[in-house]
N, C-alpha and C positions, 0 to 999 in steps of 0.2 A: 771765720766767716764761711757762710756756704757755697759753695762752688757757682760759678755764675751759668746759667743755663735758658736758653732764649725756654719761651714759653712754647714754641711749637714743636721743641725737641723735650719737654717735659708731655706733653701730649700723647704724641706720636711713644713712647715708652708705657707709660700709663696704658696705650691701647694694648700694649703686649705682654699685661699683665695687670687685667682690671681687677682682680679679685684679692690681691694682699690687700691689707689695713693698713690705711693712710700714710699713719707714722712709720710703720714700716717700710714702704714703697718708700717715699721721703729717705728714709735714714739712707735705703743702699745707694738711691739716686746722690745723694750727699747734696738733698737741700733740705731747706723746712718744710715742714709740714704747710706753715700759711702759702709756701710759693708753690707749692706744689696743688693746692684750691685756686691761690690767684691767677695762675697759670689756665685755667678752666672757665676763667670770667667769659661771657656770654653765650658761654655751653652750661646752662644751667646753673651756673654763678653769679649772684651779684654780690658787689658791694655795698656792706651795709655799716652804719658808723658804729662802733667801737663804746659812745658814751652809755654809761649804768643807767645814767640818769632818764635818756630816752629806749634803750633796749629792753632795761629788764619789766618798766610798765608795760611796753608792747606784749611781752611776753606772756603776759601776765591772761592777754585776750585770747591767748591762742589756748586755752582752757587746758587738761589734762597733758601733760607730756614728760619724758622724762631726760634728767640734770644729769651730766656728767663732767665727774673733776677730774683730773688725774696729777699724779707727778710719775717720774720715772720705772715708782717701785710698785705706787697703788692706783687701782681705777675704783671710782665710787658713784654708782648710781643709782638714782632715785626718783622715784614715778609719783607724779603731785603735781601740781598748782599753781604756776608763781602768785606769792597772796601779798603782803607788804611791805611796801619800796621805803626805805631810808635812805637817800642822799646826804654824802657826806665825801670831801675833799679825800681825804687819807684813807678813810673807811666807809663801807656803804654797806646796806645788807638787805636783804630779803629774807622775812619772816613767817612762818608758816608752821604749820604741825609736820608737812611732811619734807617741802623743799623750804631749807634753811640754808642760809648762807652769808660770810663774810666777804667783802668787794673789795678789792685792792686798785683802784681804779686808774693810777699812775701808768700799771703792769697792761692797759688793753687796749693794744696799737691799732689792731685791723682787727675786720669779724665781716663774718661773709653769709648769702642765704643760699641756701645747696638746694636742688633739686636733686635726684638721681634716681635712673631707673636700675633696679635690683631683682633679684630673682623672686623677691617676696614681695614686686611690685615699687610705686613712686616709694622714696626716703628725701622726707623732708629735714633738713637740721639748719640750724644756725649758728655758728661756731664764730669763736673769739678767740684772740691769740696776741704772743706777747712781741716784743721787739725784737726779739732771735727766731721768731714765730712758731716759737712753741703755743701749743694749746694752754689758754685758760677756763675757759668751760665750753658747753657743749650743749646746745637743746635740740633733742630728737622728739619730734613728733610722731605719735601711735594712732592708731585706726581710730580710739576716741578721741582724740583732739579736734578742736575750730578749725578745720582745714576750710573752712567757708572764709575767716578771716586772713587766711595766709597771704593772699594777695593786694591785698587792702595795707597790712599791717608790713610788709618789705615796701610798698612803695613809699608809706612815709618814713621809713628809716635809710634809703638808698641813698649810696652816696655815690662820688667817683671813683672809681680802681685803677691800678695796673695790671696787667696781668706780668709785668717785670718786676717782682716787687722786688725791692730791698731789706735787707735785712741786720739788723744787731747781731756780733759776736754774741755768743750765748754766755750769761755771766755763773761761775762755777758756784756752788752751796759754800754759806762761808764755814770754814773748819772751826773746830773746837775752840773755842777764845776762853782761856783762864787767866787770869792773875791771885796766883797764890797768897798773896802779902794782906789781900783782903779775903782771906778764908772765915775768918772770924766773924769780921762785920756781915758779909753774907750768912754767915750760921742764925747769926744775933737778927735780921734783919726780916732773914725769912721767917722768922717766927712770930713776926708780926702782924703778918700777911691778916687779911682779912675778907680779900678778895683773890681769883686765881689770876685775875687779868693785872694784878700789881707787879707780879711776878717778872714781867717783861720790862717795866718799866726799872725794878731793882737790876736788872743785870742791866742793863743799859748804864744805868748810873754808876756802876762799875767798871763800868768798861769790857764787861764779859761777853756771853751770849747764853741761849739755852742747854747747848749740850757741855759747851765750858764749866758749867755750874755743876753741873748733873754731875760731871768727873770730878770737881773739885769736892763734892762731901759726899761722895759716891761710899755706899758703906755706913753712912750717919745715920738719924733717923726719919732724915727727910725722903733720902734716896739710897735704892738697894740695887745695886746690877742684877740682871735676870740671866738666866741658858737663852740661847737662840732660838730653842725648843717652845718658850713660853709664850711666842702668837698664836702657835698651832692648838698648846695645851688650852691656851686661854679661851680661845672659839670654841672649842669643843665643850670646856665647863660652864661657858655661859649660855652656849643652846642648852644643856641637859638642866642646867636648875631654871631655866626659863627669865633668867636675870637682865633686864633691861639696860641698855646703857646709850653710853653719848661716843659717836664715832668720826674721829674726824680726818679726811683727807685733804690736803691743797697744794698750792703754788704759790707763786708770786701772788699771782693777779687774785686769786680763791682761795677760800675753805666751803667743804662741802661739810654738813655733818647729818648722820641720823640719829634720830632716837629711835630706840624704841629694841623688840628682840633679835636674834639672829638665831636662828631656825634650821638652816637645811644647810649644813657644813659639809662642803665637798673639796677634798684637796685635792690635786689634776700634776702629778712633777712639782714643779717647784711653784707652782699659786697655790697659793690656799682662798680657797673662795667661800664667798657666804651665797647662795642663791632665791633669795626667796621672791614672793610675789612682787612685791613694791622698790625691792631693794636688792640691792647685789654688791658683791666686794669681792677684787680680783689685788689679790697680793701677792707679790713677787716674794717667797721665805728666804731666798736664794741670797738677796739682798741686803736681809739684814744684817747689820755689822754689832751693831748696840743696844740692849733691851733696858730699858729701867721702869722700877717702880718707883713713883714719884708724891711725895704728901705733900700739899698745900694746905696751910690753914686758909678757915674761910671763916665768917659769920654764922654760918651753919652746920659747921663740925668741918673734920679732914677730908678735904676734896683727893681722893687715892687715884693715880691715872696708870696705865701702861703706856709707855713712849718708845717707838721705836725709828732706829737713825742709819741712813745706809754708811758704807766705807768713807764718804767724802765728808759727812756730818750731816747731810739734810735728812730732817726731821720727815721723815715718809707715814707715820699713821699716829694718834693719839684716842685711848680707849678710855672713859670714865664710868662709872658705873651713873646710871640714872636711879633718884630720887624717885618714888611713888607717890611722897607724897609730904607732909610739911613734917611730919614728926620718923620716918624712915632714915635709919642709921646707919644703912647701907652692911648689914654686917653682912648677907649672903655674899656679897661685892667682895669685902673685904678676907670673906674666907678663902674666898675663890684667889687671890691675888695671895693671898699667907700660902699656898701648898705650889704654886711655882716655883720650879726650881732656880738658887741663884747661880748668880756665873762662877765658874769655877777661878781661882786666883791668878791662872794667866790669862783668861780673858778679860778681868776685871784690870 
């Protein structure tokens, strides 16, 4: 649980060090990031409800701006639009060419509307967060954004706050889940596959998970262990053959994903970044514990992913090669994944 800390002494700290990044500030303070915003309510904070269902329409007014996901190890951002709302209990999304997204809707407890003045001038964001109040997504408005509807579009979403907030223990990434005894039946079963989303639902039924699976035929033909080496190599071959793909980051509460190319590969220490105009990807290499190459059959030929899992087992980034078009076979994709190197046998 996070340390209990009156909201005027979260403040008064904050003034003596306005310039670290949120979660940072948060981490050494030893509370969450939501109580460390909630803590700020009627200094350029409000409270705004948390539901998909009335946020991400609103959002949707506020024209150009850009989505950020994160989990521990990846940050994923994306400059666009919000265009089409599906409401759905378990699952919700918003659909678009450039801001895509899966909703976890259970995962988003509180969400708050920021003003702040910055050295690059007013920063407006609306931030969402989970029960440990960690961040689930992020909407940062840009000079081109509806800033004419900002205040229209927070008054009908405003709710009541604390600025005491409370908060959930944070619950840990579930480890590796096998059961050996059905190695078979999952060999036999995933080859059945005809969609990539069935997948979840097989290990489920097994009583496994995703990276349980990946260890358990790890070396078959489904799944190959990679070097640690193969996120770095992999960005790098997919800017130089100009190879499109599908990239995904989330959480609990999100998935964020882009299509499309990665372009201006810059690695900084241990991030490996993608930086380009609409799009950016900040990855911790440092982090990764587990690389694999992963086939799923589909209706469309083998869906080939890159999966990568920190120490704890959570799933931190998943890399698909993108489709062009209805008869493309993805073989640049696939070349590109054939010349990574695999794990060596004690890492495997």
């Amino acid at each position: 649980m996070a340390q209990k800390q009156t909201a005027e002494a979260i403040r008064a700290a904050r003034k003596e060090d306005p310039k670290s990044r949120d979660r940072d500030f948060a981490d050494r303070l030893g509370i969450s990031e939501a109580q460390l915003v909630a803590a700020h309510l009627g200094v350029g904070v409000r409270a705004i409800t948390p539901d998909p269902d009335r946020l991400m329409p609103a959002v949707s007014r506020l024209g150009e701006v850009m989505a950020l996901t994160r989990n521990q190890s990846a940050i994923h951002e994306r400059v666009g639009t919000y265009g089409e709302y599906h409401s759905g209990a378990h699952a919700a999304m918003v659909l678009g060419k450039e801001i895509d997204l899966r909703i976890f809707p259970k995962h988003w407890a509180t969400a708050f509307a920021i003003e702040q003045e910055t050295e690059k001038g007013l920063r407006r964001t609306l931030q969402v967060f989970d029960a440990a109040g960690d961040a689930v997504h992020k909407v940062f408005l840009r000079e081109e954004s509806n800033h004419d509807a900002w205040a229209e579009v927070i008054e009908a979403l405003a709710v009541e706050g604390s600025e005491s907030l409370e908060v959930a223990d944070r619950v840990p990434p579930e480890a590796a889940k096998q059961n050996p005894a059905k190695r078979d039946l999952l060999l036999s079963e995933w080859a059945k596959m005809t969609d990539t989303h069935q997948f979840m639902r097989l290990t489920s039924k097994l009583g496994i998970n995703r990276l349980g699976a990946y260890r358990m035929v790890s070396s078959e033909r489904w799944v190959k262990p990679l070097d640690l080496s193969a996120p770095a190599m992999l960005l790098d071959a997919v800017a130089q053959a100009g190879q499109e793909v599908i990239l995904f980051v989330g959480n609990r509460g999100m998935i964020q994903i882009h299509w499309g190319r990665l372009v201006n590969i810059k690695p900084m220490g241990p991030w490996l970044n993608v930086l380009d105009d609409r799009f950016d990807l900040h990855l911790r290499s440092d982090h990764i514990a587990e690389v694999y190459a992963v086939i799923k059959p589909t209706k469309r030929g083998a869906a080939l992913s890159i999966e990568m899992f920190d120490a704890a087992g959570m799933l931190i980034a998943q890399v698909f090669g993108q489709r062009s078009g209805e008869d493309d076979d993805l073989s640049d994709w696939n070349a590109i994944i054939s010349a990574l190197p695999t794990a060596s046998m004690e890492t495997a």
